[in-house]
mmJSON file of the N, C-alpha and C atoms, coordinates in Angstrom:
{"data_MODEL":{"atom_site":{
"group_PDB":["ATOM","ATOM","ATOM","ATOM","ATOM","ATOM","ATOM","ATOM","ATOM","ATOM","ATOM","ATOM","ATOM","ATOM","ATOM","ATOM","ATOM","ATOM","ATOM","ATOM","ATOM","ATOM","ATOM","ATOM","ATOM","ATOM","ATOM","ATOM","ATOM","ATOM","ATOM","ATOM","ATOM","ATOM","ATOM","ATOM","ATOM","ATOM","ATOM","ATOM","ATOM","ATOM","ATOM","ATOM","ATOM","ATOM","ATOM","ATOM","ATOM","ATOM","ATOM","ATOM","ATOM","ATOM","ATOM","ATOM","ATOM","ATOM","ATOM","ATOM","ATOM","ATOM","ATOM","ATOM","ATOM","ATOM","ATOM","ATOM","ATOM","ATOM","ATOM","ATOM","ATOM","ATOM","ATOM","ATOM","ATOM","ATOM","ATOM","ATOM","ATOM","ATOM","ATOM","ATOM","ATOM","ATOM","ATOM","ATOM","ATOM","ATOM","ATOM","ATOM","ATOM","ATOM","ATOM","ATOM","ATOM","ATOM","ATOM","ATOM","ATOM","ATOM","ATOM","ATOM","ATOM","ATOM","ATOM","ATOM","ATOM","ATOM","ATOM","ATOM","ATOM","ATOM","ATOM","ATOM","ATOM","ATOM","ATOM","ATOM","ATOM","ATOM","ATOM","ATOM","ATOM","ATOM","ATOM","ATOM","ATOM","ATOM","ATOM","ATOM","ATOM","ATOM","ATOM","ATOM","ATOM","ATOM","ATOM","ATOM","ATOM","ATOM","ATOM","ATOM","ATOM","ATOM","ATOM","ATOM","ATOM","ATOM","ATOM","ATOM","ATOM","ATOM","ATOM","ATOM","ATOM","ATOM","ATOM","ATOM","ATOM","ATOM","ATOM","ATOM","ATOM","ATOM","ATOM","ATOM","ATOM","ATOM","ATOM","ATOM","ATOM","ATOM","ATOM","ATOM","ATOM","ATOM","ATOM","ATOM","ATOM","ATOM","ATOM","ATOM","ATOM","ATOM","ATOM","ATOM","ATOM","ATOM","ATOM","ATOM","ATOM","ATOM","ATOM","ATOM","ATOM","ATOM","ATOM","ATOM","ATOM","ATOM","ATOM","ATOM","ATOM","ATOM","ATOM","ATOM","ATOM","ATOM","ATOM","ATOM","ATOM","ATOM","ATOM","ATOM","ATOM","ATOM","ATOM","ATOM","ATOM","ATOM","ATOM","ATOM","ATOM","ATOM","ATOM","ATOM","ATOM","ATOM","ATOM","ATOM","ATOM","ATOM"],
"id":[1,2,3,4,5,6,7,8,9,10,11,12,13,14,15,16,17,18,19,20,21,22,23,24,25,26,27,28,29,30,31,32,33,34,35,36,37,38,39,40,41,42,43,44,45,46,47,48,49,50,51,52,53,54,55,56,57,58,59,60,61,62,63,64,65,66,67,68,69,70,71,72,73,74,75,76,77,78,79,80,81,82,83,84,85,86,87,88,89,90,91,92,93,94,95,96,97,98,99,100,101,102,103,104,105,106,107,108,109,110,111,112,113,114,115,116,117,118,119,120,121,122,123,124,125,126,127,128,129,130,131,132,133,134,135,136,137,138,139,140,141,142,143,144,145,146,147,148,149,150,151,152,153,154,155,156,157,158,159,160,161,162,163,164,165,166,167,168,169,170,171,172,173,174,175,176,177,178,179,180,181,182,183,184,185,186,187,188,189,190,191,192,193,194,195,196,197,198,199,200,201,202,203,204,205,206,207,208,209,210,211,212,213,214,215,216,217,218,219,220,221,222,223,224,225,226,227,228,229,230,231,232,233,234],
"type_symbol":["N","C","C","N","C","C","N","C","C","N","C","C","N","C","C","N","C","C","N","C","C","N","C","C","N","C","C","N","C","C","N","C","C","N","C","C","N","C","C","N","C","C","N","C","C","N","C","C","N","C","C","N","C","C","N","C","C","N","C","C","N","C","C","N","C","C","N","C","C","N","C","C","N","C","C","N","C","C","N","C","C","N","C","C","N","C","C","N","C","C","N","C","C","N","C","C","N","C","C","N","C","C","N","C","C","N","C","C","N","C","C","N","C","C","N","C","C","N","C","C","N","C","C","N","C","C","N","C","C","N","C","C","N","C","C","N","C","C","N","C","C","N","C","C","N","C","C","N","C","C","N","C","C","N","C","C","N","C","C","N","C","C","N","C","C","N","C","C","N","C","C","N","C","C","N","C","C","N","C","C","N","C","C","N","C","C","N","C","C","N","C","C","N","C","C","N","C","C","N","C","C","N","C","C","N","C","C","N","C","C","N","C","C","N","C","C","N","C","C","N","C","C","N","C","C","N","C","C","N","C","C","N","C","C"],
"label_atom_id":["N","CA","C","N","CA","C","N","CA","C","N","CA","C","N","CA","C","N","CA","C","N","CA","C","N","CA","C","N","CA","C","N","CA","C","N","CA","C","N","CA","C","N","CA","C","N","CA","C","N","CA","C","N","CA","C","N","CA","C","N","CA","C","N","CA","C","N","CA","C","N","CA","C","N","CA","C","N","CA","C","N","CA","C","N","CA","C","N","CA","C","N","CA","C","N","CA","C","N","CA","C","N","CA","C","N","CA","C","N","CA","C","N","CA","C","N","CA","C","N","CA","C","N","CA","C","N","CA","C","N","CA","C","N","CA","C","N","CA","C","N","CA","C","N","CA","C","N","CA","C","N","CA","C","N","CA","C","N","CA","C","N","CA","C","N","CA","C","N","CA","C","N","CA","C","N","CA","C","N","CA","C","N","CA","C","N","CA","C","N","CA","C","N","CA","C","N","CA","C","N","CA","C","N","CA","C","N","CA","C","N","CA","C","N","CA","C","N","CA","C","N","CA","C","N","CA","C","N","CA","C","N","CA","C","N","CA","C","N","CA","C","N","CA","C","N","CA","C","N","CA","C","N","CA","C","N","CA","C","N","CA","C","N","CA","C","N","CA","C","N","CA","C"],
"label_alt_id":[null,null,null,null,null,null,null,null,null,null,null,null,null,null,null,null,null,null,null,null,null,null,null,null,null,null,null,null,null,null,null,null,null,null,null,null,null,null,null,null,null,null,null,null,null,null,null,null,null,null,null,null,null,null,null,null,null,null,null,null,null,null,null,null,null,null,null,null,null,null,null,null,null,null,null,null,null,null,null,null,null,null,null,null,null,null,null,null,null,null,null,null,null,null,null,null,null,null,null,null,null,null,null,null,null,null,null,null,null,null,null,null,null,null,null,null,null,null,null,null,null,null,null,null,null,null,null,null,null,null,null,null,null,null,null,null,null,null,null,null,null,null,null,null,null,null,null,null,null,null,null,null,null,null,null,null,null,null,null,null,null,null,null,null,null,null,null,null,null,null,null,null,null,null,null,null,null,null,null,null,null,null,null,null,null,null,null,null,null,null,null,null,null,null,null,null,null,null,null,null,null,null,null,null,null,null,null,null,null,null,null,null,null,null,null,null,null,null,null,null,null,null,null,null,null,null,null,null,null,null,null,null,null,null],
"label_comp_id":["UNK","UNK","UNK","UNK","UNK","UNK","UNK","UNK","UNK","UNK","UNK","UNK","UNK","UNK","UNK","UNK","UNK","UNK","UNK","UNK","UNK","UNK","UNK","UNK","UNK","UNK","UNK","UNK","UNK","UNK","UNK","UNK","UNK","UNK","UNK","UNK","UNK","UNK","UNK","UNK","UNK","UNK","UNK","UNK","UNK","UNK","UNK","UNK","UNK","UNK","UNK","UNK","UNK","UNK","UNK","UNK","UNK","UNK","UNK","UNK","UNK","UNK","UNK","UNK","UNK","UNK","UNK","UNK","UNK","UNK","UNK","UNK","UNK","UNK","UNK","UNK","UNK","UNK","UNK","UNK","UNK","UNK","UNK","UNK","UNK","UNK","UNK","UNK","UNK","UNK","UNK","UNK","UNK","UNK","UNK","UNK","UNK","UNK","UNK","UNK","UNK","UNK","UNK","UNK","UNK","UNK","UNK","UNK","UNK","UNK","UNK","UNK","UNK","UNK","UNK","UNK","UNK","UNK","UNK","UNK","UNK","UNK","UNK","UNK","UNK","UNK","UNK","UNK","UNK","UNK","UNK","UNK","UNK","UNK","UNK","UNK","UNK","UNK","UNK","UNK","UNK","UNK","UNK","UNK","UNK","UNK","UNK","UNK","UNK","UNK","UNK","UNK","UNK","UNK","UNK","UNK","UNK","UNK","UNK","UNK","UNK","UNK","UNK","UNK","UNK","UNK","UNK","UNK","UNK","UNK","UNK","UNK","UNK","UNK","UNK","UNK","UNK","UNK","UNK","UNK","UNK","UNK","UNK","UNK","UNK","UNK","UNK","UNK","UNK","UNK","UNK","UNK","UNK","UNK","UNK","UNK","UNK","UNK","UNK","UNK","UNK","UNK","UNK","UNK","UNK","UNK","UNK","UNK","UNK","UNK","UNK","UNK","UNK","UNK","UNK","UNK","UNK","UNK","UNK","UNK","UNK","UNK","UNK","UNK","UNK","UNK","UNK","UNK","UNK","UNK","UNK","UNK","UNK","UNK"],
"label_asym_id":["A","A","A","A","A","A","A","A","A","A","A","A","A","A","A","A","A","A","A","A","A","A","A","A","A","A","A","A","A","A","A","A","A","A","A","A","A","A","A","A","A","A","A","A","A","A","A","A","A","A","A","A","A","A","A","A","A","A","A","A","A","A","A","A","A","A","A","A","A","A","A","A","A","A","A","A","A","A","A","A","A","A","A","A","A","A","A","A","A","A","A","A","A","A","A","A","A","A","A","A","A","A","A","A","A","A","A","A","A","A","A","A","A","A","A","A","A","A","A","A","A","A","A","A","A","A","A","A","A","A","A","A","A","A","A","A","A","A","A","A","A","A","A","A","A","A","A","A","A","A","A","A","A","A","A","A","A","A","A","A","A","A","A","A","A","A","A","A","A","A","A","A","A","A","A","A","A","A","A","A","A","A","A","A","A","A","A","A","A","A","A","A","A","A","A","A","A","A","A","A","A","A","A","A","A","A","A","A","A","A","A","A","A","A","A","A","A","A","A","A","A","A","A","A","A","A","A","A","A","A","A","A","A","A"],
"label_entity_id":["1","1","1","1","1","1","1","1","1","1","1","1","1","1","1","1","1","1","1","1","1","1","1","1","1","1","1","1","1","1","1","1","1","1","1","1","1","1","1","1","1","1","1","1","1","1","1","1","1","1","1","1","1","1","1","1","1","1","1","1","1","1","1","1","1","1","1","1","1","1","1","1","1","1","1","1","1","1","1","1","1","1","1","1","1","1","1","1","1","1","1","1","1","1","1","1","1","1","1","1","1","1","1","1","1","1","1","1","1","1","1","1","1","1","1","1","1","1","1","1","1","1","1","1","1","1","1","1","1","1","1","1","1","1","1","1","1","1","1","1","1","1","1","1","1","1","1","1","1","1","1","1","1","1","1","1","1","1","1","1","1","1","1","1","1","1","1","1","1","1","1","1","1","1","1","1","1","1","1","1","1","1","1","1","1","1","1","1","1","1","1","1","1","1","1","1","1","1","1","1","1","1","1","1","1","1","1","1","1","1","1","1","1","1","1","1","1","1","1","1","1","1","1","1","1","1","1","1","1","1","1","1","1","1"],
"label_seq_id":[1,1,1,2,2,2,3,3,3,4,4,4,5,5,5,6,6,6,7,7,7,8,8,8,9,9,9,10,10,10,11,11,11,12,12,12,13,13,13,14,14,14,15,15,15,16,16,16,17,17,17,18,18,18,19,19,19,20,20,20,21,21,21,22,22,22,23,23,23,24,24,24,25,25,25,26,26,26,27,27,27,28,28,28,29,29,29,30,30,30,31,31,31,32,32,32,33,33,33,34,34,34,35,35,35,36,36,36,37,37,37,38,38,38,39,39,39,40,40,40,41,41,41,42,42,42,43,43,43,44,44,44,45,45,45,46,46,46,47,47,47,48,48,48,49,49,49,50,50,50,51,51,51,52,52,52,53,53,53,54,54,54,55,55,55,56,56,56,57,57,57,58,58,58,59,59,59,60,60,60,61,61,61,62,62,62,63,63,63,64,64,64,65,65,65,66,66,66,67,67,67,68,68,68,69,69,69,70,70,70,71,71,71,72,72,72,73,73,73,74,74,74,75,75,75,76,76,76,77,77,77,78,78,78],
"pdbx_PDB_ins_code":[null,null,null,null,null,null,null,null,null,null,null,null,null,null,null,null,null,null,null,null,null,null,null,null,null,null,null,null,null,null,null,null,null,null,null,null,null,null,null,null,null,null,null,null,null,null,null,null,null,null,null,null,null,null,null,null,null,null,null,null,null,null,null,null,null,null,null,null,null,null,null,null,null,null,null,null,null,null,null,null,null,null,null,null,null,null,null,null,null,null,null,null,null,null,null,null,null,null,null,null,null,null,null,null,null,null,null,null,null,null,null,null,null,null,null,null,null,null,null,null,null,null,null,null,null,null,null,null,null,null,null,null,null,null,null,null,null,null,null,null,null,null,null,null,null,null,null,null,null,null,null,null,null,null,null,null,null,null,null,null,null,null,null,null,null,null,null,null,null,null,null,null,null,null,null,null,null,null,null,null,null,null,null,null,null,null,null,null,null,null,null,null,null,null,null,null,null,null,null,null,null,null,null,null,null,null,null,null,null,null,null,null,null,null,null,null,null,null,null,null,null,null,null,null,null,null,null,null,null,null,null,null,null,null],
"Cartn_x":[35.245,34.489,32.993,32.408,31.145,30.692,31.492,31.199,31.13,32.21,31.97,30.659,30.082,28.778,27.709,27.672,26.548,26.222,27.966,27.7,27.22,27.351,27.067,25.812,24.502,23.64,23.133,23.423,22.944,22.601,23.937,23.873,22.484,22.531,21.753,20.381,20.08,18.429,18.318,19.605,18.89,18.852,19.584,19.178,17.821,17.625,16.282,14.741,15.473,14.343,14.249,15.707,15.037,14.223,14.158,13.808,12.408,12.197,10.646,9.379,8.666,7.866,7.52,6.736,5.957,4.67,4.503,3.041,1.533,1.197,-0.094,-1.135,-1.051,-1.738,-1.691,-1.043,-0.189,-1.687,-2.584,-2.884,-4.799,-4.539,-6.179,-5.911,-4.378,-4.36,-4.44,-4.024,-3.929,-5.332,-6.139,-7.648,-8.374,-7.726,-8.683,-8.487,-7.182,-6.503,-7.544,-7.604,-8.24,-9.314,-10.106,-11.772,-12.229,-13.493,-14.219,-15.026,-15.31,-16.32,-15.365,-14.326,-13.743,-14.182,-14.044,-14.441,-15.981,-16.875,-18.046,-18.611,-17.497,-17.675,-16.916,-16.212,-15.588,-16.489,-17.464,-18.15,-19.52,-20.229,-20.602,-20.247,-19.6,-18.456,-17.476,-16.91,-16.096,-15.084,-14.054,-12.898,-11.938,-11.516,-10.794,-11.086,-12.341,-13.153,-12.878,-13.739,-13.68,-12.319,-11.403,-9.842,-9.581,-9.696,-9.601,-10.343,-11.454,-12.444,-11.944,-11.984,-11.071,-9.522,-9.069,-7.62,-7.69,-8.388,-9.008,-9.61,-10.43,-10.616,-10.046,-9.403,-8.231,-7.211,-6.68,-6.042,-6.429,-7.87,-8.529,-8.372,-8.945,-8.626,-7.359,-6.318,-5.696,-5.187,-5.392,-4.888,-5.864,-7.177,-7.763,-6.822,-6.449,-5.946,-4.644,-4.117,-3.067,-2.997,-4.16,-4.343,-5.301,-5.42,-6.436,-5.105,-4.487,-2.526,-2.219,-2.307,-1.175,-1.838,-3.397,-3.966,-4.07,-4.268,-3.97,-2.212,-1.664,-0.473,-0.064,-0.567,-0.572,-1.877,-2.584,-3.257,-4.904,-4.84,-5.627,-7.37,-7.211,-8.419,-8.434,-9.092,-8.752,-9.451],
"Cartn_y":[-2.189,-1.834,-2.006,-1.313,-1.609,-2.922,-3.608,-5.402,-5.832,-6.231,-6.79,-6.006,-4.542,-4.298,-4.621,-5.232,-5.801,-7.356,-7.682,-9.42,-9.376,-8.059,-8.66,-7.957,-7.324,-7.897,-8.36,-9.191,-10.42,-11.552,-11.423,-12.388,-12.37,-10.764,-10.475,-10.743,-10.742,-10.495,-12.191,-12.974,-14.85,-14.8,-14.591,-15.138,-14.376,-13.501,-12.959,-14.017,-14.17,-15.054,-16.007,-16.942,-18.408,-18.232,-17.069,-17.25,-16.585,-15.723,-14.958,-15.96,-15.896,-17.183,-16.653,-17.919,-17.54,-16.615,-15.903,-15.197,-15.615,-15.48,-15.866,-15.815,-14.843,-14.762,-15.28,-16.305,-17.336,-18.109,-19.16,-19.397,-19.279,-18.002,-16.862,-16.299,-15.968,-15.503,-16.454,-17.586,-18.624,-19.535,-19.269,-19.872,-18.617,-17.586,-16.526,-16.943,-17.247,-17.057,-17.932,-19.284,-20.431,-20.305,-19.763,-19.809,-19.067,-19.175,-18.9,-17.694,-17.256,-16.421,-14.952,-14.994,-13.399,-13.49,-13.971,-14.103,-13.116,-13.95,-13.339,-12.114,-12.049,-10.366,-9.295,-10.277,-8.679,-8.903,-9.891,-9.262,-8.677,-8.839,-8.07,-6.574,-6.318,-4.994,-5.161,-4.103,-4.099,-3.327,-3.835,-3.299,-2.576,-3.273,-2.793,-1.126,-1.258,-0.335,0.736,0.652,1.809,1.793,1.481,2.026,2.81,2.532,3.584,5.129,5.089,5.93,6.553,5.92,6.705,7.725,7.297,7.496,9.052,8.139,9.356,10.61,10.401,11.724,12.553,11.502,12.148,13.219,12.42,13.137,14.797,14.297,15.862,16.408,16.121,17.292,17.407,16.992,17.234,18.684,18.158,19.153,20.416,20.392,21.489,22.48,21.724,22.275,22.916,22.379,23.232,24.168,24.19,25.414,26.434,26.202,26.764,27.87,27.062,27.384,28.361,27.756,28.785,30.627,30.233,31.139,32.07,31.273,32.427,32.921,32.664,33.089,34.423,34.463,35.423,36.086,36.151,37.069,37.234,36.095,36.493,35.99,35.006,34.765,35.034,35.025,34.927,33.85],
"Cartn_z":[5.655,6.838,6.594,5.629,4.725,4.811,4.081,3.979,5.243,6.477,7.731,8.422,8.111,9.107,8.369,7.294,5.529,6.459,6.86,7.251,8.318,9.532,10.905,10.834,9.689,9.533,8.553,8.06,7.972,8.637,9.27,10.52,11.495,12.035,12.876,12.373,11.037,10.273,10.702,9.957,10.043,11.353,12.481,13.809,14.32,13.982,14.415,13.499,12.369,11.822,12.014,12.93,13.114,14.757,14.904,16.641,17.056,15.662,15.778,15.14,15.557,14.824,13.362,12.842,11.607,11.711,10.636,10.665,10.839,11.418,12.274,11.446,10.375,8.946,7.798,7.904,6.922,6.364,7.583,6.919,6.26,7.233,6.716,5.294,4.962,3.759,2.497,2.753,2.128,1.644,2.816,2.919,1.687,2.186,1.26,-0.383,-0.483,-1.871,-2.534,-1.632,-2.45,-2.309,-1.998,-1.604,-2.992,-3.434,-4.81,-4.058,-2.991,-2.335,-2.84,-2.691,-3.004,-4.833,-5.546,-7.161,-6.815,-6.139,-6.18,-5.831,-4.52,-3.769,-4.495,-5.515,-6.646,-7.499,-8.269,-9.319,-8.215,-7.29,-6.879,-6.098,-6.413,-5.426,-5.964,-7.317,-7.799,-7.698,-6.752,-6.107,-6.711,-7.875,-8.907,-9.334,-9.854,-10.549,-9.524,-8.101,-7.133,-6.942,-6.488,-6.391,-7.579,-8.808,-10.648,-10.035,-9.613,-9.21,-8.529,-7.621,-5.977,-6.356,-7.494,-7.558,-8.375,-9.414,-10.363,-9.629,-9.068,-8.085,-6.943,-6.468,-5.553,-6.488,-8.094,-8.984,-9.116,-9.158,-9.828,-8.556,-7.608,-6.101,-5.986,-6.288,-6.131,-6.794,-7.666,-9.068,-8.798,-8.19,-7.59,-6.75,-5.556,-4.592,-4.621,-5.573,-6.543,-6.958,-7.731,-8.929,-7.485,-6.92,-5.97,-5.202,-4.872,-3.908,-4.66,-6.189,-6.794,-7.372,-7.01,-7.288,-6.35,-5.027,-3.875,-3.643,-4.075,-3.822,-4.898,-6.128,-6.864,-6.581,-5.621,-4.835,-6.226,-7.009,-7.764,-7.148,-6.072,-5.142,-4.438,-3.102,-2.039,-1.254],
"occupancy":[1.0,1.0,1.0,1.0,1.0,1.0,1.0,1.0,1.0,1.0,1.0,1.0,1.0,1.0,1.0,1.0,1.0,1.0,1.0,1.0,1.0,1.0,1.0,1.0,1.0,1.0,1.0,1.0,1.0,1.0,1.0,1.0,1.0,1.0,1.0,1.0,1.0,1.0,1.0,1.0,1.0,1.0,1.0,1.0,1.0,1.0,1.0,1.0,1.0,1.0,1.0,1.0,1.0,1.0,1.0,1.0,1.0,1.0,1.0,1.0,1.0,1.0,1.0,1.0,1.0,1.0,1.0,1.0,1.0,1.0,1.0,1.0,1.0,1.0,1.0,1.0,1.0,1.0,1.0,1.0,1.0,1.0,1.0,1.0,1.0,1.0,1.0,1.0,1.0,1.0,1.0,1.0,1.0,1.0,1.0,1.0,1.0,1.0,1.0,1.0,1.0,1.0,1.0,1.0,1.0,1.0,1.0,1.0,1.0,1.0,1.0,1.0,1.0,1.0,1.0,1.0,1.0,1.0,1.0,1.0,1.0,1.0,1.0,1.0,1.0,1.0,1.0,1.0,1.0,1.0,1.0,1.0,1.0,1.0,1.0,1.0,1.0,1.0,1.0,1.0,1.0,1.0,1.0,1.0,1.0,1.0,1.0,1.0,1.0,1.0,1.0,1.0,1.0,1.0,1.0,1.0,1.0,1.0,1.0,1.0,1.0,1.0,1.0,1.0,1.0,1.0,1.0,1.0,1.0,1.0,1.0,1.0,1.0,1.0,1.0,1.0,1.0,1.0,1.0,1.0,1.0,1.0,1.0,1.0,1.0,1.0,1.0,1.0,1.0,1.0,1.0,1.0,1.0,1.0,1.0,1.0,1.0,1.0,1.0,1.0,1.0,1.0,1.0,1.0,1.0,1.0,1.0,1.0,1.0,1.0,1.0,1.0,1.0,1.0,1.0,1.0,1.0,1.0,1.0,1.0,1.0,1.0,1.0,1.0,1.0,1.0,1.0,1.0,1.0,1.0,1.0,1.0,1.0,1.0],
"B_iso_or_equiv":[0.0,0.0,0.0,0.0,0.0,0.0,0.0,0.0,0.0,0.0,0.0,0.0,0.0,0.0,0.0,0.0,0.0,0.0,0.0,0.0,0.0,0.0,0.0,0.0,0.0,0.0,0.0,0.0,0.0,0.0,0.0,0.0,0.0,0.0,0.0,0.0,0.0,0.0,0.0,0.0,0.0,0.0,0.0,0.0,0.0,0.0,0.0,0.0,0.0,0.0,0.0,0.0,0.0,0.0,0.0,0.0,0.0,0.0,0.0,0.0,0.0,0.0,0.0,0.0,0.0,0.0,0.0,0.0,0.0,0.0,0.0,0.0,0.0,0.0,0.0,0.0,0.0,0.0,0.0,0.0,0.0,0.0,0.0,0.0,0.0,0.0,0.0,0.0,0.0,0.0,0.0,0.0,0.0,0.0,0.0,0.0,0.0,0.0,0.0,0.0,0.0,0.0,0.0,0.0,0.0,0.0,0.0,0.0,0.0,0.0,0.0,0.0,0.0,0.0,0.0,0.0,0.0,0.0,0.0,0.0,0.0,0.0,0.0,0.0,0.0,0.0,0.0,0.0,0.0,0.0,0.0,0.0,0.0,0.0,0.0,0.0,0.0,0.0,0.0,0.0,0.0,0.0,0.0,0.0,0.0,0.0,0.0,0.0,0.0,0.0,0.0,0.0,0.0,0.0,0.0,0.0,0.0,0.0,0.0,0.0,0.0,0.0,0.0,0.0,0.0,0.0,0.0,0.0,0.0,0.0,0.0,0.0,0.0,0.0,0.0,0.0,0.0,0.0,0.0,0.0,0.0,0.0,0.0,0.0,0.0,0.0,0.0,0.0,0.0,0.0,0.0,0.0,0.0,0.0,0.0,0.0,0.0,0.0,0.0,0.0,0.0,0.0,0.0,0.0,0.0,0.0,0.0,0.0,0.0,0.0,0.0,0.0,0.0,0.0,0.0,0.0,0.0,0.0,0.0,0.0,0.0,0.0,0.0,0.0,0.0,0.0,0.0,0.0,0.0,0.0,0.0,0.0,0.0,0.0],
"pdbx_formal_charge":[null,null,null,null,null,null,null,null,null,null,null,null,null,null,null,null,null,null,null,null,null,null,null,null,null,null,null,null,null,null,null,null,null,null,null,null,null,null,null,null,null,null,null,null,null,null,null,null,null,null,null,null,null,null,null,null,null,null,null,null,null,null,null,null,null,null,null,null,null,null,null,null,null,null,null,null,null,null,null,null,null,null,null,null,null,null,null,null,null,null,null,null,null,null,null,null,null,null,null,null,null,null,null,null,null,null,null,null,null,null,null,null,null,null,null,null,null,null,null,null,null,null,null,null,null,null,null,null,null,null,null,null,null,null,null,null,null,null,null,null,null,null,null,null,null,null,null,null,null,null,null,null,null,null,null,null,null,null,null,null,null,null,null,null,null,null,null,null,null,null,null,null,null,null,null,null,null,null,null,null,null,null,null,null,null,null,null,null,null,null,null,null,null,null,null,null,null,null,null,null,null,null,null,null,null,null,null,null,null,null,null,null,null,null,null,null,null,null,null,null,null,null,null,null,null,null,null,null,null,null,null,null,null,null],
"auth_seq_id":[1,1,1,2,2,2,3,3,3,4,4,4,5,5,5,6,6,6,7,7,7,8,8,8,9,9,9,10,10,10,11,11,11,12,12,12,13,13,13,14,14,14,15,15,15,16,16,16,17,17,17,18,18,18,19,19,19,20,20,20,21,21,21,22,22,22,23,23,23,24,24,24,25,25,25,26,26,26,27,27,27,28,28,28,29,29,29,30,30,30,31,31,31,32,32,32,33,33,33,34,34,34,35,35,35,36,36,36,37,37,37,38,38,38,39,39,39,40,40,40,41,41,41,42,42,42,43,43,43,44,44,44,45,45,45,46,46,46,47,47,47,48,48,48,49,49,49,50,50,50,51,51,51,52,52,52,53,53,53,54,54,54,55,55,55,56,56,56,57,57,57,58,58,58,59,59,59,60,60,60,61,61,61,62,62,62,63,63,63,64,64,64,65,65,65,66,66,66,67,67,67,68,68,68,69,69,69,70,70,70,71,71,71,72,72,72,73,73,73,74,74,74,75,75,75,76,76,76,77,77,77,78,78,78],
"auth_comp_id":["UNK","UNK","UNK","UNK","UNK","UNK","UNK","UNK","UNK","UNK","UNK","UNK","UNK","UNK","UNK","UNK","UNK","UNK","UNK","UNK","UNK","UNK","UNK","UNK","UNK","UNK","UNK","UNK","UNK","UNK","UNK","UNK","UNK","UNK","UNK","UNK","UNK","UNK","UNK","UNK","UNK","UNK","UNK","UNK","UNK","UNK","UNK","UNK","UNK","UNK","UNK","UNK","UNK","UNK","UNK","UNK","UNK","UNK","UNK","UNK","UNK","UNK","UNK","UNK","UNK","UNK","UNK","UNK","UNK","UNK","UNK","UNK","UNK","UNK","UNK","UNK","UNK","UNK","UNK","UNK","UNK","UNK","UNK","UNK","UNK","UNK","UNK","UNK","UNK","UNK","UNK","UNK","UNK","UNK","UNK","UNK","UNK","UNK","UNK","UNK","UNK","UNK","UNK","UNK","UNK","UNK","UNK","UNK","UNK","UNK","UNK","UNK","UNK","UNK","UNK","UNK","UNK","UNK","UNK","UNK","UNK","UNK","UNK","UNK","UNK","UNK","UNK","UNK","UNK","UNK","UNK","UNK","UNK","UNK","UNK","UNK","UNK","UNK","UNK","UNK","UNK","UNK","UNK","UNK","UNK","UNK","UNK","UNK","UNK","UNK","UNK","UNK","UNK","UNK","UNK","UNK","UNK","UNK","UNK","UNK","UNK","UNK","UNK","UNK","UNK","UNK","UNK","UNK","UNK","UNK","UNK","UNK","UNK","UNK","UNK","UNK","UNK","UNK","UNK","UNK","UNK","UNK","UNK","UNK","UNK","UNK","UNK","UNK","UNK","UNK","UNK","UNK","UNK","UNK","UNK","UNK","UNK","UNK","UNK","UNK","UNK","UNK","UNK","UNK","UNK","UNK","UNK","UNK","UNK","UNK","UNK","UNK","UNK","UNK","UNK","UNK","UNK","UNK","UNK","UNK","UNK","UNK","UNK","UNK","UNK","UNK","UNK","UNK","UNK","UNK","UNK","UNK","UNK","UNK"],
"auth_asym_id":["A","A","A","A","A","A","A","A","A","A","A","A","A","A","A","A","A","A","A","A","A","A","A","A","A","A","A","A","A","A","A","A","A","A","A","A","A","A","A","A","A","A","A","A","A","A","A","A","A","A","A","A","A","A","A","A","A","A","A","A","A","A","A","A","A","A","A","A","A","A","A","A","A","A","A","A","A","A","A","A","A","A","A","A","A","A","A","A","A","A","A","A","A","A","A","A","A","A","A","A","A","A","A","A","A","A","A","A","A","A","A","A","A","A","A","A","A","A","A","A","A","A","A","A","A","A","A","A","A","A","A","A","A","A","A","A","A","A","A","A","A","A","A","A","A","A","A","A","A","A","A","A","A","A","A","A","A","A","A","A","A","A","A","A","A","A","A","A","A","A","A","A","A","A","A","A","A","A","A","A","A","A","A","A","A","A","A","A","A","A","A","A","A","A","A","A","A","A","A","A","A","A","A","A","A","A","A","A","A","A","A","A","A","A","A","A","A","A","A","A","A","A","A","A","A","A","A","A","A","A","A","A","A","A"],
"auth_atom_id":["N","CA","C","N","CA","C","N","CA","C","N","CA","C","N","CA","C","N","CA","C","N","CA","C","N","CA","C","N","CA","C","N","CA","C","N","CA","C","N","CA","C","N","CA","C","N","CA","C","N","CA","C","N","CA","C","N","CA","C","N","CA","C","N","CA","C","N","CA","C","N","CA","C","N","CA","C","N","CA","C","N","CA","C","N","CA","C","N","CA","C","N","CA","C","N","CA","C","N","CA","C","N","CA","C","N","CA","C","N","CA","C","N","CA","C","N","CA","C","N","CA","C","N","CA","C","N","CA","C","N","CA","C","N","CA","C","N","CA","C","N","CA","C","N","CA","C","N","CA","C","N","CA","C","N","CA","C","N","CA","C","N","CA","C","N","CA","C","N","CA","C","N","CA","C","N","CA","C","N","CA","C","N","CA","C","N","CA","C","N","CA","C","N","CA","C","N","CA","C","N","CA","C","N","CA","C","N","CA","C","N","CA","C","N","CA","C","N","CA","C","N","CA","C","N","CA","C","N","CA","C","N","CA","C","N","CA","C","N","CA","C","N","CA","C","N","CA","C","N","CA","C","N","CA","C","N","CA","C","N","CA","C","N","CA","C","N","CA","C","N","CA","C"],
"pdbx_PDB_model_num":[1,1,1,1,1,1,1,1,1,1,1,1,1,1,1,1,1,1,1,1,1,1,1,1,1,1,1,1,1,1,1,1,1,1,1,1,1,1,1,1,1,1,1,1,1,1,1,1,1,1,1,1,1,1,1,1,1,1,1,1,1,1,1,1,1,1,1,1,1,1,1,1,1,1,1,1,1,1,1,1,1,1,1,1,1,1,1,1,1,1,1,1,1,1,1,1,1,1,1,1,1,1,1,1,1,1,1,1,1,1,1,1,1,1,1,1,1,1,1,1,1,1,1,1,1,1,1,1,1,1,1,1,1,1,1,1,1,1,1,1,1,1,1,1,1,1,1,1,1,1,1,1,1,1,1,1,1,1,1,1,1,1,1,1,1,1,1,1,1,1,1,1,1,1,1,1,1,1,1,1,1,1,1,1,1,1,1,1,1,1,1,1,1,1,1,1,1,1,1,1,1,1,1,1,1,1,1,1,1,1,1,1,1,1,1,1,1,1,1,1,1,1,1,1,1,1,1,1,1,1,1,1,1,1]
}}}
């Protein structure tokens, strides 16, 4: 029973894909990939770096807001 409703979609996923078009972003993403201008706008604006940053601090608030929870709940803050 499993297997025949697995096949009828499948079925259903390919006929939906030969009839929906292609992505419209196909080939802006593609232009980006190859272009040398993103190389430059990451060593000037380093994306990498701020996402580490960003993450890292979200970590620590996080871990604030935790210890913050667990402190009001044992009534030791308020």
């Amino acid at each position: 029973m499993l297997a025949w409703f697995g096949e009828l979609l499948n079925e259903f996923g390919a006929m939906l894909k030969t009839v929906l078009p292609l992505s419209p972003f196909r080939g802006l993403i593609n232009g980006i990939a190859n272009s040398t201008g993103i190389g430059w706008l990451n060593w000037l604006f380093p994306v990498g770096a701020c996402l580490r940053i960003l993450a890292a601090w979200l970590v620590a608030y996080g871990g604030y807001l935790v210890y913050s929870m667990i402190l009001r709940w044992v009534k030791a803050i308020e």
